[in-house]
C-alpha positions as CSV (number, residue, x, y, z in Angstrom):
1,X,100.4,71.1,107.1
2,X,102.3,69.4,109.3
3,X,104.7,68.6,112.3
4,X,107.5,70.5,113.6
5,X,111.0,69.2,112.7
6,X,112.5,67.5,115.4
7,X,113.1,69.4,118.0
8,X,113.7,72.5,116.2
9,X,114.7,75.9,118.4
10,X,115.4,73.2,121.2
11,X,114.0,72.6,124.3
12,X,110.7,70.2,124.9
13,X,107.8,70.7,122.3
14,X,106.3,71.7,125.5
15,X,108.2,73.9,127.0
16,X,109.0,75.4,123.4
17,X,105.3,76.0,122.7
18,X,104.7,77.9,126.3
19,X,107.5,79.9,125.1
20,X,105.9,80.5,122.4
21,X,102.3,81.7,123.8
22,X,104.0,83.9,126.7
23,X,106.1,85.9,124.0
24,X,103.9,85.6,121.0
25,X,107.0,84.9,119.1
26,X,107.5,81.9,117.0
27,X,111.3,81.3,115.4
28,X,111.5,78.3,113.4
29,X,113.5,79.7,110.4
30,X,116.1,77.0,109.7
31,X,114.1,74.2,110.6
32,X,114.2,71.5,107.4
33,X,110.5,72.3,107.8
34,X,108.6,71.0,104.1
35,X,104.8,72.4,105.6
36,X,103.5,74.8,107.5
37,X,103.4,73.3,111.1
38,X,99.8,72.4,112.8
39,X,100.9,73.8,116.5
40,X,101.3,77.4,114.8
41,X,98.0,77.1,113.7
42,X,97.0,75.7,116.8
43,X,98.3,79.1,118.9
44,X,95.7,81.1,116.9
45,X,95.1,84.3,119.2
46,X,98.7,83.7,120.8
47,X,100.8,84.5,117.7
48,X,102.4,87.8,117.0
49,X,106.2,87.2,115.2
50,X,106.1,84.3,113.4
51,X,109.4,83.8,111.5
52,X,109.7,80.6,109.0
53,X,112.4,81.7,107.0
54,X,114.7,79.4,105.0
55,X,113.1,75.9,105.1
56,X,110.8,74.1,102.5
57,X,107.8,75.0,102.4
58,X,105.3,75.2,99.6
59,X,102.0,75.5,100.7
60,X,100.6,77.8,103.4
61,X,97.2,76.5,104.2
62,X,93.9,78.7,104.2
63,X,93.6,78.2,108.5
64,X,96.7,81.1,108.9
65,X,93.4,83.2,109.0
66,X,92.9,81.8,112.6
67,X,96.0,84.1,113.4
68,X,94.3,87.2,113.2
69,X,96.7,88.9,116.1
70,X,99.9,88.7,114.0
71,X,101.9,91.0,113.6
72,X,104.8,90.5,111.4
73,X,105.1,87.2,108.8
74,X,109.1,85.9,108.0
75,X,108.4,83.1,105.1
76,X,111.3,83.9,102.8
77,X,113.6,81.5,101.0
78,X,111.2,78.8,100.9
79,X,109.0,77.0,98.0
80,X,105.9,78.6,98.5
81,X,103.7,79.0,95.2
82,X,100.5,80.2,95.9
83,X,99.4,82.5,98.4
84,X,95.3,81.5,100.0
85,X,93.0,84.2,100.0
86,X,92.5,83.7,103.8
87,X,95.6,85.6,104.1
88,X,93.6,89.1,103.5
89,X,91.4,87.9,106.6
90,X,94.9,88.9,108.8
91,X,94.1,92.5,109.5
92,X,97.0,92.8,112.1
93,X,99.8,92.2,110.0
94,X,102.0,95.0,109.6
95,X,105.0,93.0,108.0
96,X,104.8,90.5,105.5
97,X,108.2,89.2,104.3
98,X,108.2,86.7,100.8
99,X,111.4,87.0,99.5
100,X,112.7,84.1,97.9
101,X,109.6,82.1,96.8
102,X,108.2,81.0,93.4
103,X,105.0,83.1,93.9
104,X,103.7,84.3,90.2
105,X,101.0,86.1,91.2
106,X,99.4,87.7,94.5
107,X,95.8,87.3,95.7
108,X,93.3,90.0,95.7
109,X,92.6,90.1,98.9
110,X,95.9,91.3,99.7
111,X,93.9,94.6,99.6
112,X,92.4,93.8,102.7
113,X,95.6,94.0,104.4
114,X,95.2,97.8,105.6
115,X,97.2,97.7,108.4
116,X,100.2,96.4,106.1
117,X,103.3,99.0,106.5
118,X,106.4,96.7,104.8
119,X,105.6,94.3,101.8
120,X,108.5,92.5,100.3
121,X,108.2,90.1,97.7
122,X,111.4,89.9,95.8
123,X,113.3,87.0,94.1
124,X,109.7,85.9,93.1
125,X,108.2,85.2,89.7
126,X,105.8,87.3,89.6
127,X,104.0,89.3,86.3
128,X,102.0,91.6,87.8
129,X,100.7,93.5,91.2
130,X,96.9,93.0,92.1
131,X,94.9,96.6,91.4
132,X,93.6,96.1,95.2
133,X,97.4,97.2,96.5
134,X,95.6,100.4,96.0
135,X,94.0,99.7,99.4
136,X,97.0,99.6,101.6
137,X,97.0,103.0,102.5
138,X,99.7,102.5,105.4
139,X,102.5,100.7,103.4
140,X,105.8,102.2,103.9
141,X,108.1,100.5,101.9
142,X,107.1,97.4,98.4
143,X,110.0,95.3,97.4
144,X,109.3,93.7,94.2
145,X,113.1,93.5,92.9
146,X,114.1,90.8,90.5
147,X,110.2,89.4,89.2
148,X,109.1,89.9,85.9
149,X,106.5,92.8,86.0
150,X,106.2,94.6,82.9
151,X,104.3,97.5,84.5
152,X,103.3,98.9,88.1
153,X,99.5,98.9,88.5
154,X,98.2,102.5,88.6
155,X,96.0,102.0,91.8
156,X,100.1,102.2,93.6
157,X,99.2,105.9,93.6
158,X,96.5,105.5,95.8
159,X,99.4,104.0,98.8
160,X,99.1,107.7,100.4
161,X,102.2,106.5,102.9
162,X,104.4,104.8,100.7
163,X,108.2,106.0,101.0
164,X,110.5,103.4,99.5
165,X,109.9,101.8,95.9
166,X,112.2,99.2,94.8
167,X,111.5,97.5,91.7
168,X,114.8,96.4,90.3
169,X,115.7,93.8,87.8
170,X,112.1,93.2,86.1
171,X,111.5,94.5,82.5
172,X,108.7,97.2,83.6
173,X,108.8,99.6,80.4
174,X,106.2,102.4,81.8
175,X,105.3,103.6,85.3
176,X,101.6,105.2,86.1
177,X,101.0,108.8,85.8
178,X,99.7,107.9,89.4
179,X,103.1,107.5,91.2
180,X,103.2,111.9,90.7
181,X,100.0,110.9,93.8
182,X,102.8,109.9,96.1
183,X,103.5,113.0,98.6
184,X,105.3,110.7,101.2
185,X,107.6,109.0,98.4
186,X,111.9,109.3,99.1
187,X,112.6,106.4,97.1
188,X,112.6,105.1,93.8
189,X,114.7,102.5,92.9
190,X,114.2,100.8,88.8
191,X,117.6,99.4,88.3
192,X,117.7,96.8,85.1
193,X,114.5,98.1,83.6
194,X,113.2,98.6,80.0
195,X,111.8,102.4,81.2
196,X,111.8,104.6,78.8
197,X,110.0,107.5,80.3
198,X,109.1,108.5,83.1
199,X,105.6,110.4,84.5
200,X,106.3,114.5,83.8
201,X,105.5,115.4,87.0
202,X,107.2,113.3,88.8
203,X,110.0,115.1,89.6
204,X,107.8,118.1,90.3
205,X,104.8,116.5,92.5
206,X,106.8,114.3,94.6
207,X,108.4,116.9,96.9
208,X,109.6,113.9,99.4
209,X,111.7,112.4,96.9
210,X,115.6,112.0,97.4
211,X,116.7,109.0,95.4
212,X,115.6,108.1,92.0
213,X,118.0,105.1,90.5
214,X,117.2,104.5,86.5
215,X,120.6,102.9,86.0
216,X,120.7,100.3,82.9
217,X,117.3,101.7,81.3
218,X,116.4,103.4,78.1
219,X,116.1,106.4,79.4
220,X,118.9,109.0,78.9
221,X,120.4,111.7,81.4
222,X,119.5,114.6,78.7
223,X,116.1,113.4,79.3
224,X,116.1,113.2,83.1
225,X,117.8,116.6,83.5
226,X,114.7,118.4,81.2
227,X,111.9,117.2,83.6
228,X,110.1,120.0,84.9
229,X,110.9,119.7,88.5
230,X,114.5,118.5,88.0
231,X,116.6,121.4,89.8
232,X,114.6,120.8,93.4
233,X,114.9,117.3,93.0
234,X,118.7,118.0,92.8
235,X,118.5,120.3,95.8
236,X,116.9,117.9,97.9
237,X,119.0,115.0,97.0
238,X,122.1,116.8,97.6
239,X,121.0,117.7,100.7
240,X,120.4,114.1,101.5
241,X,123.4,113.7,100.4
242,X,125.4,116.2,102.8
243,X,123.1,115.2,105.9
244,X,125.2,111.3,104.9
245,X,128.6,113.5,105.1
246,X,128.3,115.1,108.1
247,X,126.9,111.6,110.1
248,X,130.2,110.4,108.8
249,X,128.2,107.7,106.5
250,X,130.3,105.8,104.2
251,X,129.3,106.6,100.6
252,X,129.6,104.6,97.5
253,X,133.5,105.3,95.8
254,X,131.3,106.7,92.7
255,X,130.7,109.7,95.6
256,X,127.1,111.5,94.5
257,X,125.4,108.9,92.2
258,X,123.0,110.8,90.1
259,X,120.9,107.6,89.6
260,X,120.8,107.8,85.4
261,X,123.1,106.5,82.9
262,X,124.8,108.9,81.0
């Protein structure tokens, strides 16, 4: 760990610090900061937002378990490799925002996160999800977009609120029979993939979902358009679709993407 950069956010380190404690919000992103500063750590209780976007820093240090009243976690864009297992002791934290790093793999104790709605980890390096992301029952929306996960672990299905999947440009070949579990799901995005297949009842079980982009995989639109389940999947996304029209939404020049390659 370390000290602020000088003077970053402006103002007296004082006066920026009583800031700090009255709002529970800490901005320091774009502060040439290379480790994770001491007088965050110091705030323990005090801390809510804590936003350290875009600086340097590669470690974060086992004590961010003393924040255990945050809410919401900004590190993106930094050169963070490793994440401690201390982090799972944060049972607060509803947002937790990685993009950016050169994290390979998360810790198991991410799992104890259950209060975790938005996880977003792309522009990572990361092989595989930890089984335990089974446990976050509240999470709303996982970004894991351009890693290099070959698969999505099968405990995913067990993310009863999860809404929005977004897994593009890794070389995941097969998803789990368990994402068909997903009741809550309107989004599946797999972009730059090596899927072949996907789950058979997919289509049929997920009754939430509106979007399902497969462009630049295997898979063939002959395929996708013989799933069992298909025709109310086209229903629902067309509805989606019109509901986009009449808010006067602008829409892609490519008008009603059906989300496969011909």
């Amino acid at each position: 760990m370390g000290c602020c950069a000088s003077n970053p956010g402006g103002g007296s380190k004082a006066s920026r610090v009583k800031r700090w404690r009255s709002t529970g919000i800490i901005g320091l992103r774009d502060s040439k900061l290379k480790t994770f500063p001491d007088v965050v750590i110091d705030m323990e209780r005090a801390v809510r937002t804590l936003d350290l976007t875009h600086n340097k820093i590669s470690d974060v240090p086992g004590e961010i378990s003393k924040l255990i009243n945050m809410q919401r976690l900004l590190i993106a864009d930094n050169l963070i490799e490793r994440l401690p297992g201390n982090l799972g002791k944060l049972q607060s934290l509803k947002v937790l925002i990685l993009d950016g790093n050169r994290i390979s793999c998360l810790p198991d104790e991410l799992g104890q996160l259950i209060r975790l709605e938005q996880l977003s980890i792309s522009r990572n390096m990361l092989i595989y999800l930890p089984d335990t992301i089974g446990s976050l029952r509240n999470l709303v929306l996982l970004n894991v977009s351009n890693n290099r996960l070959k698969s999505l672990p099968e405990s995913l299905g067990s993310c009863a609120s999860l809404e929005d999947v977004q897994a593009n440009d890794n070389v995941v070949e097969e998803l789990p029979e368990s994402l068909c579990n997903l009741m809550q799901l309107k989004s599946l995005c797999l972009d730059d993939n090596q899927v072949k297949q996907i789950p058979d009842g997919l289509l049929r079980d997920c009754k939430s979902l509106q979007n399902l982009s497969l462009h630049n995989n295997p898979i063939s639109m002959d395929e996708f358009q013989l799933m069992e389940g298909y025709e109310e999947f086209e229903e629902r996304r067309k509805k989606k679709f019109d509901k986009q029209i009449d808010s006067n939404v602008m829409i892609s020049s490519k008008g009603l993407d059906v989300g496969v390659d011909k």
